[in-house]
C-alpha positions in Angstrom: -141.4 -40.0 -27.8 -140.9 -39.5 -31.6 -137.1 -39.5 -33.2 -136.3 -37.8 -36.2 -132.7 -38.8 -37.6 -131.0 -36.0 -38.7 -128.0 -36.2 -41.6 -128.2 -38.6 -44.2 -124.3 -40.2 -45.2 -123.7 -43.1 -48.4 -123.3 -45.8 -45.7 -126.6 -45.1 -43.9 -127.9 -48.8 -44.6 -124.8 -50.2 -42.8 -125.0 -47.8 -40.0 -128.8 -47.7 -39.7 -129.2 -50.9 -37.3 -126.7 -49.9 -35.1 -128.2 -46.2 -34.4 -132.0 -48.1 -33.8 -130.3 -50.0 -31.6 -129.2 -46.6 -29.7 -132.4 -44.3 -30.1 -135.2 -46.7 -31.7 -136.4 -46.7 -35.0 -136.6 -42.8 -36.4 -140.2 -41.5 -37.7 -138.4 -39.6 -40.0 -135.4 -38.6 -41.6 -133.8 -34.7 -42.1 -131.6 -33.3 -44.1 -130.3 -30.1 -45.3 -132.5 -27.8 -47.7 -130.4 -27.6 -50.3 -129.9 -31.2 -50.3 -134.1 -32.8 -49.7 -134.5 -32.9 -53.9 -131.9 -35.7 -53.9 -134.7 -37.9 -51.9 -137.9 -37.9 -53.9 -138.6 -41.4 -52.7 -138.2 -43.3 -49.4 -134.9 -43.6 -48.1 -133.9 -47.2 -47.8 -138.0 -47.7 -49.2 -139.3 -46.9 -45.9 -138.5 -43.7 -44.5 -139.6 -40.4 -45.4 -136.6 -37.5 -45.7 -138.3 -33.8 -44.7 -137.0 -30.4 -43.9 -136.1 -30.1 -40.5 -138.9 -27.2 -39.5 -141.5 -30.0 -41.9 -139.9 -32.7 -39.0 -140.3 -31.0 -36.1 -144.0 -29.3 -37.5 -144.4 -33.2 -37.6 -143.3 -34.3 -34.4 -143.0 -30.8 -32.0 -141.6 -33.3 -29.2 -139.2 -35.3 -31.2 -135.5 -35.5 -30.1 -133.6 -35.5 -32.9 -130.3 -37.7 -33.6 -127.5 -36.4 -35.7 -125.9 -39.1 -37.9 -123.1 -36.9 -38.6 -119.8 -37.9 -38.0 -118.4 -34.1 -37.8 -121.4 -32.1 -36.6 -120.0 -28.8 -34.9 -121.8 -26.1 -37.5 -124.9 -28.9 -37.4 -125.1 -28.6 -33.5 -124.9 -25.3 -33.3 -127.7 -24.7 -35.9 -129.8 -27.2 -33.9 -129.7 -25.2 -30.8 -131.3 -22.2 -32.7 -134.2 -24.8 -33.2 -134.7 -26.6 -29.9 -133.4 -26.7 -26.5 -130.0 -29.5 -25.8 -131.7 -31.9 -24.2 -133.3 -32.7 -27.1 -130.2 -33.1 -29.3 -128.2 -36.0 -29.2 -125.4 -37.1 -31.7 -125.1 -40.7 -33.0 -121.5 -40.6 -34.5 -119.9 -37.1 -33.5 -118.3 -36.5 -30.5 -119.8 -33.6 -28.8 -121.9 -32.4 -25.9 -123.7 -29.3 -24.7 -121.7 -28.1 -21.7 -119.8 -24.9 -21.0 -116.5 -25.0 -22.5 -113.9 -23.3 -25.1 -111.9 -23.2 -27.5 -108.4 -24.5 -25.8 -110.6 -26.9 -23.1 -110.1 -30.4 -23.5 -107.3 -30.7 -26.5 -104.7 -27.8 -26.0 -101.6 -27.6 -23.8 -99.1 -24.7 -22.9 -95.8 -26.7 -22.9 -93.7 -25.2 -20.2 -90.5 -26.0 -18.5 -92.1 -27.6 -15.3 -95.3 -26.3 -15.6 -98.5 -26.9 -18.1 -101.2 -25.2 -18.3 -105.3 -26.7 -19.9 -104.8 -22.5 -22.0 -103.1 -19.6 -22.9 -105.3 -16.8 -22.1 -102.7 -14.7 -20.5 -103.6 -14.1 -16.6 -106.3 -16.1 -16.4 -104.8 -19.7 -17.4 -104.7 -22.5 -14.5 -101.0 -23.2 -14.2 -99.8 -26.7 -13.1 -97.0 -28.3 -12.0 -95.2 -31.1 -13.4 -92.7 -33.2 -13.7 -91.2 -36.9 -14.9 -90.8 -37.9 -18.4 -92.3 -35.9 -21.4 -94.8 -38.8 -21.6 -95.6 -38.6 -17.9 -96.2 -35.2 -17.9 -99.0 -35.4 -20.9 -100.4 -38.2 -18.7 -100.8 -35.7 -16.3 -102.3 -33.5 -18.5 -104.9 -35.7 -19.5 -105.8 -36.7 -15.9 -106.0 -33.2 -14.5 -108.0 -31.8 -18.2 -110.1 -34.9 -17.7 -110.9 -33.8 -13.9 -111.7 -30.5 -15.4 -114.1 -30.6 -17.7 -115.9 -33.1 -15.8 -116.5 -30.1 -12.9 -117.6 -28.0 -15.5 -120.1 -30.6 -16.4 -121.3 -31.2 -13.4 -121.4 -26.9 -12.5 -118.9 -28.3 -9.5 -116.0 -25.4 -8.5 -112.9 -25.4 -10.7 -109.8 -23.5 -12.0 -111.4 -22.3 -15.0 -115.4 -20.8 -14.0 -114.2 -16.9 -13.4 -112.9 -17.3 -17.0 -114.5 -14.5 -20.0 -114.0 -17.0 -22.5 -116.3 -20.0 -20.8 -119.3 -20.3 -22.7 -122.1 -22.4 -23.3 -122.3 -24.1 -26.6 -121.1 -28.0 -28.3 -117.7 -29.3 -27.7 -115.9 -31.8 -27.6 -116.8 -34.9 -25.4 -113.7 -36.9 -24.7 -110.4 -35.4 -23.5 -107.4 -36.3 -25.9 -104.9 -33.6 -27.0 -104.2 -32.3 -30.5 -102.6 -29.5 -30.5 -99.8 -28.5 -28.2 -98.0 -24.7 -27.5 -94.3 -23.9 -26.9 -94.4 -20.5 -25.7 -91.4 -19.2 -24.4 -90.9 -21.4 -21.5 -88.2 -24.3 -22.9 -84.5 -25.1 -22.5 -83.0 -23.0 -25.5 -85.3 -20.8 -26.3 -84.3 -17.7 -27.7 -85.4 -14.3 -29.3 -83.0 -12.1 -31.5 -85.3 -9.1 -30.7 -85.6 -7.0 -27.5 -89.2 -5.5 -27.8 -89.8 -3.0 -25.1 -92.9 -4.5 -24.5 -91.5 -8.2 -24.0 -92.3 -10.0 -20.7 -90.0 -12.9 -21.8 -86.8 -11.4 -21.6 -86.1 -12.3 -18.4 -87.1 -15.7 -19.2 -84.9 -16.1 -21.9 -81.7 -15.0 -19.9 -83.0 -17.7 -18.0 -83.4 -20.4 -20.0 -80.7 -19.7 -22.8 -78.2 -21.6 -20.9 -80.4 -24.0 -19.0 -79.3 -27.6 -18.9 -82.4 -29.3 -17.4 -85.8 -29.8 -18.7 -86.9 -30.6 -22.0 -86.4 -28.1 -25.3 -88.3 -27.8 -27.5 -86.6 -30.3 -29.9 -86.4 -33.1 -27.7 -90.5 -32.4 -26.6 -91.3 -32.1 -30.9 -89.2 -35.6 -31.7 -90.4 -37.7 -28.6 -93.9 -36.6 -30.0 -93.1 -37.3 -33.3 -92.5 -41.0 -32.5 -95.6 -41.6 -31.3 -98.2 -43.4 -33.5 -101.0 -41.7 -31.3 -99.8 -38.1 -32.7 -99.1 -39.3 -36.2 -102.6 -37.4 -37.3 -102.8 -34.3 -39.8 -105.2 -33.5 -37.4 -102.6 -32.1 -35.1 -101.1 -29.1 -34.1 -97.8 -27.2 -33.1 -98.0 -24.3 -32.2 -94.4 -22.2 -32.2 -94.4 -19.2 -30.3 -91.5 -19.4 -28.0 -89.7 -16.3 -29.4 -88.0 -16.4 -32.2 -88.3 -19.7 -34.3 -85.6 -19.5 -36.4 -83.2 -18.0 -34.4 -83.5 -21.7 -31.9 -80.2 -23.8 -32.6 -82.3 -26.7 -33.3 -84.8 -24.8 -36.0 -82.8 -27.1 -38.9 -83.4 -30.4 -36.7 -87.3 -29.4 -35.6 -88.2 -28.3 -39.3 -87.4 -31.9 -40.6 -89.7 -33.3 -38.0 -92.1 -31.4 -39.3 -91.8 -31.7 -42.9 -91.5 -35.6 -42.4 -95.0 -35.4 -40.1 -98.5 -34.6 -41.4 -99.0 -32.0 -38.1 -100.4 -28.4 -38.9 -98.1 -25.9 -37.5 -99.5 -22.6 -36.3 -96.2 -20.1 -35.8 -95.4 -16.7 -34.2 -92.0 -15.0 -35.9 -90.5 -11.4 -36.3 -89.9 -12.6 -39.8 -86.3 -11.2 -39.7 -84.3 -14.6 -40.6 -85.0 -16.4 -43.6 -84.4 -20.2 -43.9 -85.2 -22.3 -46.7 -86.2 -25.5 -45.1 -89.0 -23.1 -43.8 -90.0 -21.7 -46.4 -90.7 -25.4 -47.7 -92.8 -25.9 -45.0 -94.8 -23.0 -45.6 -95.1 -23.9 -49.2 -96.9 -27.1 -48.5 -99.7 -25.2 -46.6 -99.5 -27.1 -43.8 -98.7 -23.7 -41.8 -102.0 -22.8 -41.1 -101.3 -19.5 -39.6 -98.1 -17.1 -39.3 -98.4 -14.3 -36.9 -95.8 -11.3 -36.9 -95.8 -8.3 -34.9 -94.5 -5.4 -36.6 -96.2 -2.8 -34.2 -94.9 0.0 -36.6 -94.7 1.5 -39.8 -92.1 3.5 -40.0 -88.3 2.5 -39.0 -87.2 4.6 -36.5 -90.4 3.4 -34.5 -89.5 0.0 -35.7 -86.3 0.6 -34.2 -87.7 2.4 -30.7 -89.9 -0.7 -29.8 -87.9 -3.4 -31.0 -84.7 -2.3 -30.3 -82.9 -3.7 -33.6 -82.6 -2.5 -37.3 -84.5 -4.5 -38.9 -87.6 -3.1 -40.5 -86.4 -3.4 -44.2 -85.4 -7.1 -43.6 -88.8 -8.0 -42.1 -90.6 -6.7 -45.1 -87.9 -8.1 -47.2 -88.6 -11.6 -46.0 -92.2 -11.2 -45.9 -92.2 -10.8 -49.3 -89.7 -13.3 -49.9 -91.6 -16.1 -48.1 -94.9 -18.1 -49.8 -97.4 -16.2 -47.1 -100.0 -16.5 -49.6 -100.6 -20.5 -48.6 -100.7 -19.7 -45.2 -103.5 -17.0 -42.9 -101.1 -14.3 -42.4 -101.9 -12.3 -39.3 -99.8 -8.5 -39.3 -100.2 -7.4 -35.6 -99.7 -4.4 -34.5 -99.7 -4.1 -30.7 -100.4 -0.1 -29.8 -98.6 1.3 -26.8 -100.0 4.7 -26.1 -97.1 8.0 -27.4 -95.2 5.5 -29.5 -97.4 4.1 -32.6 -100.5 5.8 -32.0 -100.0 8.3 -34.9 -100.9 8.8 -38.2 -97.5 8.4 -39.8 -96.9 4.6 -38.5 -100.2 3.5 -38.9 -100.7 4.7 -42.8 -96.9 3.2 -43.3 -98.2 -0.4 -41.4 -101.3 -0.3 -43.7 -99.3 0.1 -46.7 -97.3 -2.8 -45.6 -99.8 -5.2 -45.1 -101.4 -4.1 -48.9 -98.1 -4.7 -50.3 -97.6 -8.2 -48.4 -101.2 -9.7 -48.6 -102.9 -11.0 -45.1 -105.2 -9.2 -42.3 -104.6 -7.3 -39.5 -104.5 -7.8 -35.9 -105.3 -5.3 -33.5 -103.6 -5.7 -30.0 -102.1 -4.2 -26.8 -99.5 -4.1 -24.3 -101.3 -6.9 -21.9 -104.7 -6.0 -22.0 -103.7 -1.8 -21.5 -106.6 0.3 -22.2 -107.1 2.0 -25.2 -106.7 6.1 -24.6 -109.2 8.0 -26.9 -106.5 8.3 -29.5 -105.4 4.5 -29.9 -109.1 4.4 -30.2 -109.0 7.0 -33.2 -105.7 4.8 -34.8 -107.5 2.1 -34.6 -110.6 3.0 -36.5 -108.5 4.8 -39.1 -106.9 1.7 -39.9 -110.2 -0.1 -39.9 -111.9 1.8 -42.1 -109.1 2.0 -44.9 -108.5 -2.0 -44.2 -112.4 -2.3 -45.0 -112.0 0.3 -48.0 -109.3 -1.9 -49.2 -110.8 -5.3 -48.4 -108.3 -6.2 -45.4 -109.9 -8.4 -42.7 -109.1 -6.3 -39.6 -109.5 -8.8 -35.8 -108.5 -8.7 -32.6 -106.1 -10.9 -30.0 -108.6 -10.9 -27.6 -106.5 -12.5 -24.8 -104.4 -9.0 -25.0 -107.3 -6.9 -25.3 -109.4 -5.2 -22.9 -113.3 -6.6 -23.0 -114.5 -3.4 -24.0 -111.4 -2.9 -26.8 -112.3 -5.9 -28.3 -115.9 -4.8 -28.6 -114.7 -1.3 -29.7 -112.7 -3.0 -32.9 -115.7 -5.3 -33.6 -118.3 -2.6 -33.7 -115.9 -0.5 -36.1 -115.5 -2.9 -38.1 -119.2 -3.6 -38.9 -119.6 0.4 -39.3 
């Protein structure tokens, strides 16, 4: 069986013995188009480098081995060439299997609960207990469990799921990025959207004495030399951030730390230390729902007055080094009109960022929310405003709607 080594890196001659050792000796070595006029002789004087389609004309049975040690865009292009079985990675750690996006490093944070997702309704919840540490050993050992059954196509919590799909992911199970999402000691929101399923859950956990917040889970994890990556990620969307006693105490962890932070707010309180944060760009995203653009509608969903503050502070805040997301969640004879969705489009022109088309949990879209939304579409594409969806509060077919609009 031919081998054709795929990915050529500047310590290839110290690597090279070690990958024989793994596959055999190659028969020849690929690389990138754009990057074969680099190798007019033989690489390491023996060992000729071709484009892959020259490779495979070469050797049309070949397996190829991918030197690369981050080859996720690599491994997809491969499939579009030959089937898995012929693909195997020498440095990267990936696999063919079903799998997504959360599977394998993610975990929802709860008070006694975790959970491997967040898709909303379809998320294997599990129960837990002990320490903090404990409970992410737990994690581990039940994720682990998991995606082995996926591997092997054996029954598990997770194969009824829309978002399972075949493709490369990660091999080994080892978490790097972890959710608080409204389920800690202390959390808090200063809003009371009519659409909010938390409420109750905040009422309930305001007060609540046992467990872990979301302070004590950020600072245990802070001091541990396993986490200290930039590599990892918080993600902060257990109602509102700022308006958590411990904001001041959790936003010097994580300007001390290297983590990314991902973070849902209503963008109504302003505070300095995290405006910092965001100015460092390690906030890779900021999601705020404004749902309206008008404020009396502002007013009728959210139940506070405080449209001109929002704006205020999301002009007052350095958005532009983070992905701001502006969602607007459409509930059907409330902000499915012209008037709030030309004012929410004028918002997000004058604030920068795309759009984000939602619903009330995954509630249809009538004909007319239909309508909205492709009137917003087509003056975001007029105006160069990347318009997506939240898919895990969309209907399948929604979500399809907004993406075929927005290729129109």
């Amino acid at each position: 069986m031919a081998n054709i080594f795929y990915g050529i890196s500047g310590d290839i001659s110290r690597k090279i013995s070690k990958w024989i050792s793994v596959a055999g000796d190659p028969d020849v070595f690929s690389e990138k188009d754009e990057n074969l006029h680099k190798y007019k002789t033989a690489l390491i004087g023996k060992y000729d480098v071709v484009s892959l389609d020259e490779a495979l004309e070469r050797y049309p049975d070949a397996d190829i081995w991918v030197t690369y040690p981050r080859a996720g865009i690599t491994a997809k292009y491969l499939l579009t060439k030959l089937p898995p079985e012929r693909i195997h990675f020498l440095e990267a750690d990936i696999e063919y299997r079903k799998g997504c996006d959360y599977l394998g490093r993610f975990i929802s944070y709860r008070k006694d609960t975790f959970s491997p997702c967040c898709v909303t309704g379809e998320c294997p919840v599990i129960r837990t207990s002990g320490s903090i540490m404990e409970r992410l050993t737990q994690w581990q050992e039940y994720t682990s469990k998991l995606v082995d059954d996926i591997r092997q196509e054996k029954p598990n919590d997770c194969q009824n799921c829309h978002l399972l799909r075949f493709g490369p992911w990660r091999k080994t199970v080892g978490l790097n990025e972890i959710n608080f999402g409204s389920n800690q000691p202390g959390d808090v929101c200063n809003f009371r959207c009519t659409y909010c399923f938390c409420e109750k859950t905040f009422k309930r956990l305001k007060d609540a004495t046992d467990g872990f917040t979301t302070y004590e889970v950020m600072r245990q994890l802070s001091e541990r030399p396993e986490y200290d990556t930039d590599d990892f990620i918080v993600q902060l969307a257990n109602g509102e951030f700022c308006a958590n006693k411990y904001c001041d105490e959790m936003l010097d962890i994580l300007l001390r730390k290297k983590w990314k932070v991902e973070l849902l707010s209503n963008m109504s309180i302003y505070n300095e230390k995290l405006a910092t944060l965001m100015d460092s760009g390690r906030v890779r995203s900021l999601m705020t729902s404004l749902d309206a653009g008008t404020r009396e509608t502002f007013m009728k969903i959210k139940r506070v007055d405080m449209f001109d503050r929002v704006i205020e502070n999301l002009k007052k805040y350095p958005v532009d080094k983070t992905q701001l997301l502006l969602k607007y969640i459409m509930l059907d004879g409330v902000n499915d009109n012209e008037e709030d969705i030309d004012g929410f489009f004028d918002i997000a022109m004058s604030v920068g960022g795309a759009i984000s088309l939602s619903s009330n949990l995954s509630a249809p879209y009538t004909d007319n929310m239909r309508e909205m939304a492709s009137r917003i579409i087509m003056k975001a594409k007029t105006a160069g405003i990347k318009v997506g969806t939240n898919s895990s509060y969309l209907t399948t077919a929604d979500t399809k709607f907004i993406k075929e609009q927005s290729l129109i």
